[in-house]
VEXDREN-2710 file (C-alpha; in Angstrom, 1 decimal):
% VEXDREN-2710
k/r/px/py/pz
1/UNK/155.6/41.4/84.6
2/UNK/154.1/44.5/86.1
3/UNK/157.1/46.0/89.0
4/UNK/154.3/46.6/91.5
5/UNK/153.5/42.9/91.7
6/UNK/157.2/41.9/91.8
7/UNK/157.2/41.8/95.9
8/UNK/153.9/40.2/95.8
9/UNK/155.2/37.5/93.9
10/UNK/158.2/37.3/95.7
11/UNK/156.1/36.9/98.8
12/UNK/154.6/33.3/96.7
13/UNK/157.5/32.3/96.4
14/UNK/158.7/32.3/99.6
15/UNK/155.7/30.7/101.1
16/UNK/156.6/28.2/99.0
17/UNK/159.7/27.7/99.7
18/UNK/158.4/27.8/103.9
19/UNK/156.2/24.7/102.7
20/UNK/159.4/22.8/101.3
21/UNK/157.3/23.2/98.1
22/UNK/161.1/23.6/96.0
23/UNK/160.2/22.1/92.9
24/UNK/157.8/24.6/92.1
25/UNK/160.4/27.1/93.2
26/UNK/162.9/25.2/90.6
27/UNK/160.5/25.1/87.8
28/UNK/160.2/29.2/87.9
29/UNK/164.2/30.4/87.1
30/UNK/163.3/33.2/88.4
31/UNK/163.1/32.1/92.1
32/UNK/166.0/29.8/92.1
33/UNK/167.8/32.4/93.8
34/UNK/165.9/32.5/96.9
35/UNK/166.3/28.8/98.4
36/UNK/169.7/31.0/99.3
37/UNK/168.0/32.4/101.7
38/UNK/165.8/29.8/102.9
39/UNK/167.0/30.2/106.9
40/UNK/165.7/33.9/106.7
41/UNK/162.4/32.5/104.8
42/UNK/159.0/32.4/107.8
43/UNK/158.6/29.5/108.9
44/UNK/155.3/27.9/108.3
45/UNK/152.5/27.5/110.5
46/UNK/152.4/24.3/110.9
47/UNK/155.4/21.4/111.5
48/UNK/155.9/20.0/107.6
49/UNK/158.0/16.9/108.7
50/UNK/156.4/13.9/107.0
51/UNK/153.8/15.9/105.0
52/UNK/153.3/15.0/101.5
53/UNK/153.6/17.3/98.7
54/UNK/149.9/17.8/98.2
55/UNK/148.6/18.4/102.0
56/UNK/151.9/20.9/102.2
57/UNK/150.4/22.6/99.1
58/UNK/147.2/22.7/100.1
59/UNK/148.4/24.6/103.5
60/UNK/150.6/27.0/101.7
61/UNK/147.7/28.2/99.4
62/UNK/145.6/29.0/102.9
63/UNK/148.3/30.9/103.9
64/UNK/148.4/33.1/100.8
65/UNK/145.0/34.1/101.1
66/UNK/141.6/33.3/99.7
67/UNK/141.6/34.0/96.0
68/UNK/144.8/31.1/96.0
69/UNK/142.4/29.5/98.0
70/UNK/139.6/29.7/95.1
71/UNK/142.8/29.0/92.4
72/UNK/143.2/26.0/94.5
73/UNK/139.5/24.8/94.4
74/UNK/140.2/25.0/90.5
75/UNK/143.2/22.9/90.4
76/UNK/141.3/20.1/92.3
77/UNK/138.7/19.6/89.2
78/UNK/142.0/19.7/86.4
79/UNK/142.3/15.9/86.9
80/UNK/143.3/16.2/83.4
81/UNK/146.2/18.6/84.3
82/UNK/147.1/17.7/87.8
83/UNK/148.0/14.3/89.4
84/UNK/146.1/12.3/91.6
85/UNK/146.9/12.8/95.1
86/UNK/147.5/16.9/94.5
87/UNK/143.7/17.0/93.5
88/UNK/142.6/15.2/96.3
89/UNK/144.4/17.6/98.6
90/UNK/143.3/20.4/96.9
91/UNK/139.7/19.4/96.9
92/UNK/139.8/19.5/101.1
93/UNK/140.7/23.1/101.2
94/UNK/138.1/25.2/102.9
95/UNK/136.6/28.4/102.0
96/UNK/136.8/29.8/105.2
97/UNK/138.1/33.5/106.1
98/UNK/137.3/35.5/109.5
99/UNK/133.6/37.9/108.9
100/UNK/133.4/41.5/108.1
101/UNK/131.4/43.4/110.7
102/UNK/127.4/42.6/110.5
103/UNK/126.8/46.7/110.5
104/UNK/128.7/47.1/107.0
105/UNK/126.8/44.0/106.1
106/UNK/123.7/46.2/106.7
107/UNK/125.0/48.9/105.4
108/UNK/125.3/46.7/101.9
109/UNK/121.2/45.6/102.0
110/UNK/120.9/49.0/102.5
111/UNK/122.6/50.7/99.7
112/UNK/121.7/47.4/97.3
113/UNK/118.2/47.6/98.1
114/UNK/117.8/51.8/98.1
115/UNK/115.6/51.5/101.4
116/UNK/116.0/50.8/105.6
117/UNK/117.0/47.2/106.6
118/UNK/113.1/47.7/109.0
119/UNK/111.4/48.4/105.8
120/UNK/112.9/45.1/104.2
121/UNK/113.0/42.7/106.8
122/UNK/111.1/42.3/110.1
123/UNK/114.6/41.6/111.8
124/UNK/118.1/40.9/110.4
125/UNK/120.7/39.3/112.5
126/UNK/124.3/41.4/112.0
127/UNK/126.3/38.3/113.4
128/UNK/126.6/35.9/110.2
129/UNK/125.6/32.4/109.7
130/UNK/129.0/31.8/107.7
131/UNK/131.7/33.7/106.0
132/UNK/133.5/32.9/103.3
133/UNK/136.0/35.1/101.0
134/UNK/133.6/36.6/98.9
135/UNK/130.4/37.2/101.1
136/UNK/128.2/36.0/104.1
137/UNK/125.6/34.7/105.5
138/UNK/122.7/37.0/107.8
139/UNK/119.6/35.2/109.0
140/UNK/116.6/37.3/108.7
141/UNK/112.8/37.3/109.2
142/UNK/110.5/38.8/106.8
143/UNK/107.6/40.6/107.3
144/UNK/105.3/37.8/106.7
145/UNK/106.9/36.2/109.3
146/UNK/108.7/33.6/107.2
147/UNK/112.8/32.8/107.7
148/UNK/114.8/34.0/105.5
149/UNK/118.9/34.1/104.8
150/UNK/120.8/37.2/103.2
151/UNK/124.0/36.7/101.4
152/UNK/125.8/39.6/101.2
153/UNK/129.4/40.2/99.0
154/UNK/132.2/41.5/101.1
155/UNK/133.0/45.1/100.8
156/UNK/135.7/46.2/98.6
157/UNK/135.7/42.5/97.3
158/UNK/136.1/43.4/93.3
159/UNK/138.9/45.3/93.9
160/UNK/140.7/43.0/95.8
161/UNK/139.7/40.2/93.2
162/UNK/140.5/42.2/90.8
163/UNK/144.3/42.9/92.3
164/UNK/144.7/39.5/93.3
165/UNK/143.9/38.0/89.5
166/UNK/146.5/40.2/88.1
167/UNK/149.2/38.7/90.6
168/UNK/147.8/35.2/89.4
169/UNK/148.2/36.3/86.1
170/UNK/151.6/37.6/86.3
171/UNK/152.4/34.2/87.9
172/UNK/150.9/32.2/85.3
173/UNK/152.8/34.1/82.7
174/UNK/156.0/32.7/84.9
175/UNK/154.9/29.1/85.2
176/UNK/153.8/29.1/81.2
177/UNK/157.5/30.6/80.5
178/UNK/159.7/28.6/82.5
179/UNK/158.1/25.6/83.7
180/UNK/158.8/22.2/82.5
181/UNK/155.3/21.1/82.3
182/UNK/153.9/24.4/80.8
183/UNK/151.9/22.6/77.7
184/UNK/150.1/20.1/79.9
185/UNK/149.5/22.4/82.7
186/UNK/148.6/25.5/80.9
187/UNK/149.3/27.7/83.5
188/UNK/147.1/30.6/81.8
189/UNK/144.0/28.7/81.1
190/UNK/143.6/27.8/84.9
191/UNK/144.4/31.6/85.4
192/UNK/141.0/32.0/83.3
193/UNK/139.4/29.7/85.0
194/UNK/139.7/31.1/88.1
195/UNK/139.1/34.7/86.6
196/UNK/135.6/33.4/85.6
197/UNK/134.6/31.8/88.4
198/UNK/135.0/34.7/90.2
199/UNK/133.7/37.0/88.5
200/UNK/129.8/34.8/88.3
201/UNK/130.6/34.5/92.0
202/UNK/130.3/38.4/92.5
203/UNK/127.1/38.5/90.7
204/UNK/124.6/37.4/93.3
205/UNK/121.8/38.2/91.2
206/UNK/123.3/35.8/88.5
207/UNK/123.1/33.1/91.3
208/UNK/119.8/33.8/92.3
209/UNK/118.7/33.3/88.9
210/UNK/120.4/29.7/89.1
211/UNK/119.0/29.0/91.8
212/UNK/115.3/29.9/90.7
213/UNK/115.9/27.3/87.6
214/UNK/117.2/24.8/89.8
215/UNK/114.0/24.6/91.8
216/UNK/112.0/24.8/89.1
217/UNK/113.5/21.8/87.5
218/UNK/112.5/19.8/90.6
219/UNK/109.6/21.9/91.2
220/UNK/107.7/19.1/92.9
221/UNK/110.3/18.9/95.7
222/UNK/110.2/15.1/96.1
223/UNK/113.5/14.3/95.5
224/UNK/115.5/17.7/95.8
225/UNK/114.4/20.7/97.7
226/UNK/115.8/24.4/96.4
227/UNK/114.8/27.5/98.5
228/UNK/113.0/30.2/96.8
229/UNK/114.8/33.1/95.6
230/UNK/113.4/36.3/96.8
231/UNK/113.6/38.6/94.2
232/UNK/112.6/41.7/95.9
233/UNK/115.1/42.0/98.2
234/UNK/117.9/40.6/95.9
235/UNK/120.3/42.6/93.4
236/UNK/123.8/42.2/92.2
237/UNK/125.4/42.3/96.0
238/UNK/122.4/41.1/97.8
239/UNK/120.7/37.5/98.1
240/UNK/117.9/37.0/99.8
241/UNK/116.7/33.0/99.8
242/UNK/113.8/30.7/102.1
243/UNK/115.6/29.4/104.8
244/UNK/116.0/25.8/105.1
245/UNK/117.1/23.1/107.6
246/UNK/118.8/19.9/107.2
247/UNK/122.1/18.2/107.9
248/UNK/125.1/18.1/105.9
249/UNK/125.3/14.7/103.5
250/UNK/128.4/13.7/105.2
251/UNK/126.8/13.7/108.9
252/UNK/126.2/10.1/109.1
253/UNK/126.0/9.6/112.7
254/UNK/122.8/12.1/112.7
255/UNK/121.5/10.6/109.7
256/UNK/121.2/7.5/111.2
257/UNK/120.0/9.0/114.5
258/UNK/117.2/10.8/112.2
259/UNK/116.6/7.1/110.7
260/UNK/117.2/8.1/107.5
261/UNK/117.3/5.5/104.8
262/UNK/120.8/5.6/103.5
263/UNK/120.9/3.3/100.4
264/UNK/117.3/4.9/99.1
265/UNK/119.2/8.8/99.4
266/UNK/122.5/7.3/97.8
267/UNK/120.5/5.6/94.8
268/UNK/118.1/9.1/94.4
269/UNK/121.7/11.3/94.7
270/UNK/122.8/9.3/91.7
271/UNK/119.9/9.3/89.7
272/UNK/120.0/13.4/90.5
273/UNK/123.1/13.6/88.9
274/UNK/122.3/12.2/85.5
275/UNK/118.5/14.1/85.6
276/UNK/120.8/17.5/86.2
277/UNK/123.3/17.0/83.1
278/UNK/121.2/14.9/80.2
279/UNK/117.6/15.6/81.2
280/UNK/117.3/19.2/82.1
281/UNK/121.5/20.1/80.9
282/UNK/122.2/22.2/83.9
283/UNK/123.6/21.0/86.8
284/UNK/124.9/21.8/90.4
285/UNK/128.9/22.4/89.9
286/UNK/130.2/22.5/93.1
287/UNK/128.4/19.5/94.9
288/UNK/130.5/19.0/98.0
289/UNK/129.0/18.0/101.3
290/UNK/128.3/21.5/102.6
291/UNK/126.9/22.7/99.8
292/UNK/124.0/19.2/99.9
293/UNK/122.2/18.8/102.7
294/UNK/119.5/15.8/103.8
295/UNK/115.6/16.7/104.9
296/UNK/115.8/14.4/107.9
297/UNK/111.9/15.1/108.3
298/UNK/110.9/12.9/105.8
299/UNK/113.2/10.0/106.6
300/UNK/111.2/7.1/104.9
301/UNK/111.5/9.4/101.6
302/UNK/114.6/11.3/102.6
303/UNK/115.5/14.1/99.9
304/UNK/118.3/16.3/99.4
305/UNK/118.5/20.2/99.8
306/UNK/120.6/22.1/97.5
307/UNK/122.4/25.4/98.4
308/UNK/125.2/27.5/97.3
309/UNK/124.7/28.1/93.4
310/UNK/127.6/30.5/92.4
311/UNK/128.9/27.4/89.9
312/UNK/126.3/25.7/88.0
313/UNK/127.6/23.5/84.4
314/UNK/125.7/22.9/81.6
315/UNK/126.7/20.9/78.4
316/UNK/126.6/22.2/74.5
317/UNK/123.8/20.0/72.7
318/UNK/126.0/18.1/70.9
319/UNK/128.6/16.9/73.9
320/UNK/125.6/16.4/75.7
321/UNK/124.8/14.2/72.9
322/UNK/127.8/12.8/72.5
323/UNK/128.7/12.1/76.1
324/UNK/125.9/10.5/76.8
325/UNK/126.4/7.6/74.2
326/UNK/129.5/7.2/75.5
327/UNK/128.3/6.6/79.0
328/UNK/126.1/3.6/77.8
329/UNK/128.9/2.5/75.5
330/UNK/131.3/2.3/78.7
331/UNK/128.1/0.8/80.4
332/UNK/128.1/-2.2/77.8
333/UNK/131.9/-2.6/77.3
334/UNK/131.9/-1.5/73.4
335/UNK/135.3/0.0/73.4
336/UNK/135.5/0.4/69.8
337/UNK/132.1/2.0/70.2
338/UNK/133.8/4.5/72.9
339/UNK/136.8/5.3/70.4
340/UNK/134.5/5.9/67.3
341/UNK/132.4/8.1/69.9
342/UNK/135.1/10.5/70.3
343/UNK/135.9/11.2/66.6
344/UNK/132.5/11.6/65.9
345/UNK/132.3/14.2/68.6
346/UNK/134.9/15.9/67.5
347/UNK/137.0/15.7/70.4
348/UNK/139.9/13.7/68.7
349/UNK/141.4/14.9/65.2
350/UNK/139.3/12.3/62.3
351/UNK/143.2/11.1/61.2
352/UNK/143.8/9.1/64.8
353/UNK/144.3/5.3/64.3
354/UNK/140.6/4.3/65.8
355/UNK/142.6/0.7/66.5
356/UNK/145.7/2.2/68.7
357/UNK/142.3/4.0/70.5
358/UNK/140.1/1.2/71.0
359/UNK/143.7/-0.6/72.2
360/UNK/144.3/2.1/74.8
361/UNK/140.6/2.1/76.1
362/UNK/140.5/-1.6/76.4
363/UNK/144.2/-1.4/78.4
364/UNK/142.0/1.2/80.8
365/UNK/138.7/-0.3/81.2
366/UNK/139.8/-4.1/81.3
367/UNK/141.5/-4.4/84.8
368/UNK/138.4/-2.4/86.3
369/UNK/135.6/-4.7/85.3
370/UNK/137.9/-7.6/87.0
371/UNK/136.1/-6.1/90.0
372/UNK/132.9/-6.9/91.2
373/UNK/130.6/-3.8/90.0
374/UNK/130.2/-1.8/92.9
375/UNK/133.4/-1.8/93.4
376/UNK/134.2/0.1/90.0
377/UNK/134.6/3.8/90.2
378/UNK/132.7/5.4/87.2
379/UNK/134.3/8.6/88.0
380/UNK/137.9/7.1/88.4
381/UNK/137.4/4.9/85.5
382/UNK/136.3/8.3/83.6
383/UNK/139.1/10.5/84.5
384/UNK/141.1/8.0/83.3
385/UNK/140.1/7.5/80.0
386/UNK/140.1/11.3/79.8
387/UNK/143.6/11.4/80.7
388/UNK/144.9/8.6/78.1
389/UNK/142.9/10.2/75.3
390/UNK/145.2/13.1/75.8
391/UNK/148.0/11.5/73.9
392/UNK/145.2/11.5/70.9
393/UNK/145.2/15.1/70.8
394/UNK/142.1/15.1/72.9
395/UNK/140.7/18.5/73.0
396/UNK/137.5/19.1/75.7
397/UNK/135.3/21.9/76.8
398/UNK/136.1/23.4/80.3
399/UNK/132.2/22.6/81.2
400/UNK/133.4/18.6/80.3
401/UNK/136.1/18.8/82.9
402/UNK/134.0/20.6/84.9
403/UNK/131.2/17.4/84.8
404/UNK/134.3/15.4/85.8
405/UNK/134.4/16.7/89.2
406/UNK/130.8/17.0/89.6
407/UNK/130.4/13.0/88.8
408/UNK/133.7/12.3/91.2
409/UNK/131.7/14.2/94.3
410/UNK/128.3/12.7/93.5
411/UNK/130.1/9.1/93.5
412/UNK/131.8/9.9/96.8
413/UNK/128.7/11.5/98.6
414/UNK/126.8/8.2/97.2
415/UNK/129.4/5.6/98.6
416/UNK/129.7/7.4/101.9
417/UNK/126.2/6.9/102.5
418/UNK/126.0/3.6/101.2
419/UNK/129.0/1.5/100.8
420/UNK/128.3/-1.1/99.0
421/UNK/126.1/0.5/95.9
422/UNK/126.6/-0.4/92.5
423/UNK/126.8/3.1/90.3
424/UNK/126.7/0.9/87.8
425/UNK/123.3/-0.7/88.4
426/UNK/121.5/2.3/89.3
427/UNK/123.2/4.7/86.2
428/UNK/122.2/2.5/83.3
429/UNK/118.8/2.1/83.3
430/UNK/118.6/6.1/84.4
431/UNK/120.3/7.3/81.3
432/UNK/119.0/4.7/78.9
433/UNK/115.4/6.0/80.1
434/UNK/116.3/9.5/80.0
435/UNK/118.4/9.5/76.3
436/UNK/114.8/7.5/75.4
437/UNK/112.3/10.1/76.3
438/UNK/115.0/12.8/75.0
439/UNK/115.3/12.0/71.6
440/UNK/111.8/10.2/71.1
441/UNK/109.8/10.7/67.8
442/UNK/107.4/12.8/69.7
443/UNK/109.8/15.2/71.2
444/UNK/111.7/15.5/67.7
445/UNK/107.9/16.3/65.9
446/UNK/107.3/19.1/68.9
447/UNK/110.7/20.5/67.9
448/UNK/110.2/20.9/64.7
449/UNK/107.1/22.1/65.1
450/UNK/108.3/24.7/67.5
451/UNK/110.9/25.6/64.8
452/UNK/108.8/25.9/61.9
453/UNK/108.0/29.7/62.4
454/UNK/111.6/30.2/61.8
455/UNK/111.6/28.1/59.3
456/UNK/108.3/29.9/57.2
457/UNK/110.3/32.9/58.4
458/UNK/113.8/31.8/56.2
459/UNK/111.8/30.5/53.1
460/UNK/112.2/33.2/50.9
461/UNK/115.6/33.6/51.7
462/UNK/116.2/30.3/50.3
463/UNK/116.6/31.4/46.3
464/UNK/119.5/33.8/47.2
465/UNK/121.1/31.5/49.8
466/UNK/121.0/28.6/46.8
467/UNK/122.4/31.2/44.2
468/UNK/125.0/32.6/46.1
469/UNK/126.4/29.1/47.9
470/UNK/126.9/27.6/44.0
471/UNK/128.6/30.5/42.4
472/UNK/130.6/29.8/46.0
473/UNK/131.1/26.2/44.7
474/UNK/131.6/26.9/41.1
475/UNK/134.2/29.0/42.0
476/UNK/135.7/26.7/44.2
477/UNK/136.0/24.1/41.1
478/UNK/137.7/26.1/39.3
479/UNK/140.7/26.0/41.3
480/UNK/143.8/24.2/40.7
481/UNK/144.0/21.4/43.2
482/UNK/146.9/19.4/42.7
483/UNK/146.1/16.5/44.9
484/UNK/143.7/14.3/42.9
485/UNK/142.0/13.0/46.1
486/UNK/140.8/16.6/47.4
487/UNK/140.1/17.4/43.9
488/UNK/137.9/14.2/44.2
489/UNK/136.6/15.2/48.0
490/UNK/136.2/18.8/47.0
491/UNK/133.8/17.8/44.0
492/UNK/131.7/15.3/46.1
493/UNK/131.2/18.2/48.8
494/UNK/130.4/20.3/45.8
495/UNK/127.4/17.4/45.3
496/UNK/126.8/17.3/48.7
497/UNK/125.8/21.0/48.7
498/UNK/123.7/21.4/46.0
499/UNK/121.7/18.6/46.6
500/UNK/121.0/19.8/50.3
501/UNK/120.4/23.1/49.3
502/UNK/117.5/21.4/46.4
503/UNK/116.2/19.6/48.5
504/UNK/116.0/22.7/51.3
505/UNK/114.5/25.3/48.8
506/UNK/112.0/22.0/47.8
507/UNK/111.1/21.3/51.8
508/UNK/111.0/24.9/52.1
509/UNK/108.6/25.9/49.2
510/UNK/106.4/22.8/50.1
511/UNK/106.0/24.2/53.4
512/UNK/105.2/28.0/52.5
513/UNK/102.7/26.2/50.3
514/UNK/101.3/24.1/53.2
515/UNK/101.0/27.1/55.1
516/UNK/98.8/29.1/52.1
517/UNK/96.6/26.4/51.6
518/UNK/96.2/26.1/55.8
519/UNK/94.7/28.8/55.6
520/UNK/91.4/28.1/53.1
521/UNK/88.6/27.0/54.5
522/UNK/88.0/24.0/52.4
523/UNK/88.1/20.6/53.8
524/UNK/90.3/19.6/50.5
525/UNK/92.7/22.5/50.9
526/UNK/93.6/21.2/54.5
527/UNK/94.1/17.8/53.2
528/UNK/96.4/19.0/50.5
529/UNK/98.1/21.7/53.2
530/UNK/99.2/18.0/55.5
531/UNK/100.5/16.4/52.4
532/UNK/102.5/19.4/51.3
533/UNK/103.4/19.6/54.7
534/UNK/104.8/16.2/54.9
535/UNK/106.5/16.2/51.4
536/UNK/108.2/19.2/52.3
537/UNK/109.5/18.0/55.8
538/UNK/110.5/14.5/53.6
539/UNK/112.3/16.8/51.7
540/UNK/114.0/18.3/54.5
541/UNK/114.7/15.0/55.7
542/UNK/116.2/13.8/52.3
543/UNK/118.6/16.9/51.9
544/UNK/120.2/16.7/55.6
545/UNK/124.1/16.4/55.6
546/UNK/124.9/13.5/56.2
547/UNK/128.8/12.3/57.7
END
């Protein structure tokens, strides 16, 4: 650990200590030796008596500042990693931090933009909307009159990230050394986490850029508004978006007053969620209450309003894939479905018992659907079957854990405006249409049409691909194996491989022949062109590895 860092850290520790947070002191050697001097340590800024262990964590990360803040925030989606009633603390801390004066702010669009703040905007406002620990918020008015807002990052803000990561490091390299937990926690991959999250979140333009393929995913607006992006007057530290109005999802008392139809915006905010991650596979990470607000001028078709789009997820094909069948298989109760799901996936190693794991998700899933369905948590029920696969070597994809968090606050924004809706009900039929349109015959014949440029384009790579993948094989044979049964596997690959690579260069010969005779002008050559077309692709089709 780096000397310079060694008061800084010592400073951690003894906030922690101030918070009564010892175990966390104990689990670090290091710092054992301060609760010595625990009478000398500050006290804290609030009375602690009768606090539990989470809501004092949650404080003593406020009063370390805002990147523990942001380390925090992280934390509270690592259900996996963290228990319960830590993460729910966790997820309450606020971005929140005093603002940096509005003429540096200017100063910022100024330099950003390489022109006067009266050439870009027809008036800018110094004193922000709202100020967080990396940038804020200006209202402004454009020169064609319309409202706009301007985020700007805080000056100086990469260095101080940048300091304030390595004292997170340094700590993480502690807590992976000497803490009990150190495997399960993994101390250094939240450390990375973090480190990414804030390094997209000092890219404005990369946000901008999320936010312009947001709104064009719900381009017609009907069910979620996103505000333009104006790209003119945006760059790296600079944002400039439309300015909308609404009121925060969690406002009931003016939703009502605004007659808003509650159970209609809780069933659209669910069926939002699934359109996000398996229709389009890009959705809004960080979809707490002030980041969705409610259109209350349409209040017989309310809509939501999206803002804030520094953390956006999206999904590999395959766990998209993947997931989603195990969404409707956890929709229609086939456990064993749900434990052959995650081998397939790759998530679980292929030598797991799939018995002891169809056992375990039954023990999970059984006491929940005791309940009347909209009283089942999906999101609950979901962490938890996370969190027991984990004995079965479970291994997932940061952007899985991160969908975690993203279903737990869509589910609690949904039952806080209605109560009494069945996730269930409204789920189901949403993803069953939306896994049917996605992998239709017609969209698979537009993909491979889309694909077979690149296809024509690999063709006459084929011959030395083929040529080079069995002297590979041949060479492979010829080793001594001394297990008789990967002798046996090793040979049926071998098969495998040749006769996907016969029927590839066959598929792929058809269809550079398809293409030549496309190109005559005879009616018979076209004729002939389709069925060497559909030979080859049958060839294609016939060669495909199969599990």
């Amino acid at each position: 650990m780096p000397l310079k860092v060694v008061p800084r850290v010592m400073r951690v520790a003894s906030v922690l200590l101030a918070y009564r947070l010892d175990e966390l002191v104990d689990a670090a050697h290091l710092f054992r030796p301060l609760k010595l001097v625990r009478p000398l340590v500050a006290k804290p800024r609030v009375n602690v008596d009768g606090l539990s262990r989470g809501a004092r964590l949650r404080l003593a990360l406020t009063d370390l500042g805002p990147i523990f803040v942001k380390a925090g925030q992280v934390l509270s989606t690592r259900r996996d990693l963290v228990p319960a009633d830590i993460a729910d603390e966790l997820a309450q801390l606020q971005d929140q931090v005093p603002p940096f004066p509005g003429a540096e702010a200017r100063a910022i669009v100024e330099q950003e933009l390489k022109a006067p703040i009266t050439t870009l905007y027809a008036a800018f406002d110094e004193t922000p909307l709202a100020s967080a620990s990396i940038a804020q918020v200006h209202a402004a008015t454009l020169h064609d009159g319309s409202a706009a807002v301007v985020k700007v990052l805080r000056p100086g803000i990469d260095k101080q990230i940048a300091r304030d990561v390595k004292l997170l490091r340094s700590l993480g390299e502690l807590a992976q050394r000497w803490h009990p937990n150190a495997d399960k926690i993994r101390p250094l991959d939240v450390v990375a986490e973090v480190e990414k999250m804030l390094e997209n979140e000092l890219d404005l333009q990369r946000e901008g850029a999320s936010a312009s393929l947001l709104r064009r995913n719900f381009q017609s607006g009907v069910d979620m508004y996103v505000p333009a992006v104006h790209w003119d007057l945006t760059a790296a530290r600079v944002l400039t978006l439309e300015r909308v109005y609404g009121v925060s999802c969690d406002d009931i008392a003016a939703l009502d007053a605004a007659g808003v139809d509650r159970k209609a915006l809780a069933v659209k905010g669910v069926r939002l969620f699934y359109e996000q991650v398996f229709r389009d596979n890009f959705f809004h990470a960080d979809a707490h209450p002030g980041n969705i607000w409610v259109d209350t001028a349409r209040p017989g078709e309310p809509r939501f309003i999206a803002l804030d789009f520094g953390i956006m997820g999206s999904l590999p094909e395959e766990d998209q894939y993947w997931l989603a069948q195990n969404f409707i298989a956890l929709f229609e109760r086939d456990y064993a479905r749900i434990a052959q799901l995650h081998v397939d996936a790759g998530w679980m190693p292929s030598t797991v018992r799939l018995d002891e794991l169809t056992a375990a998700v039954r023990t999970v899933c059984e006491p929940y659907f005791t309940r009347p369905l909209s009283q089942i948590s999906l999101a609950e029920l979901v962490v938890k079957l996370f969190q027991t696969a984990r004995r079965y070597e479970l291994t997932l994809q940061p952007q899985l854990i991160l969908l975690q968090k993203t279903l737990l606050n869509i589910e609690g924004v949904g039952r806080m405006l209605d109560p009494q809706i069945d996730i269930w009900a409204v789920a189901h039929p949403v993803l069953k249409r939306i896994l049917r349109e996605r992998y239709s015959p017609l969209r698979t014949l537009r993909e491979m049409r889309r694909r077979l440029p690149e296809w024509f384009h690999a063709a006459p790579q084929f011959p030395e691909l083929m040529r080079d993948a069995l002297r590979q094989v041949a060479k492979g044979e010829r080793q001594q194996v001394a297990d008789p049964n990967a002798l046996a596997q090793r040979r049926e690959e071998a098969l495998r491989t040749r006769r996907s690579l016969a029927f590839g260069l066959l598929g792929a010969s058809l269809l550079v022949g398809s293409a030549v005779l496309w190109t005559q002008a005879s009616e018979h050559a076209v004729w002939h062109a389709a069925a060497a077309g559909v030979a080859g692709l049958l060839a294609f089709v016939a060669g495909w590895p199969r599990r």
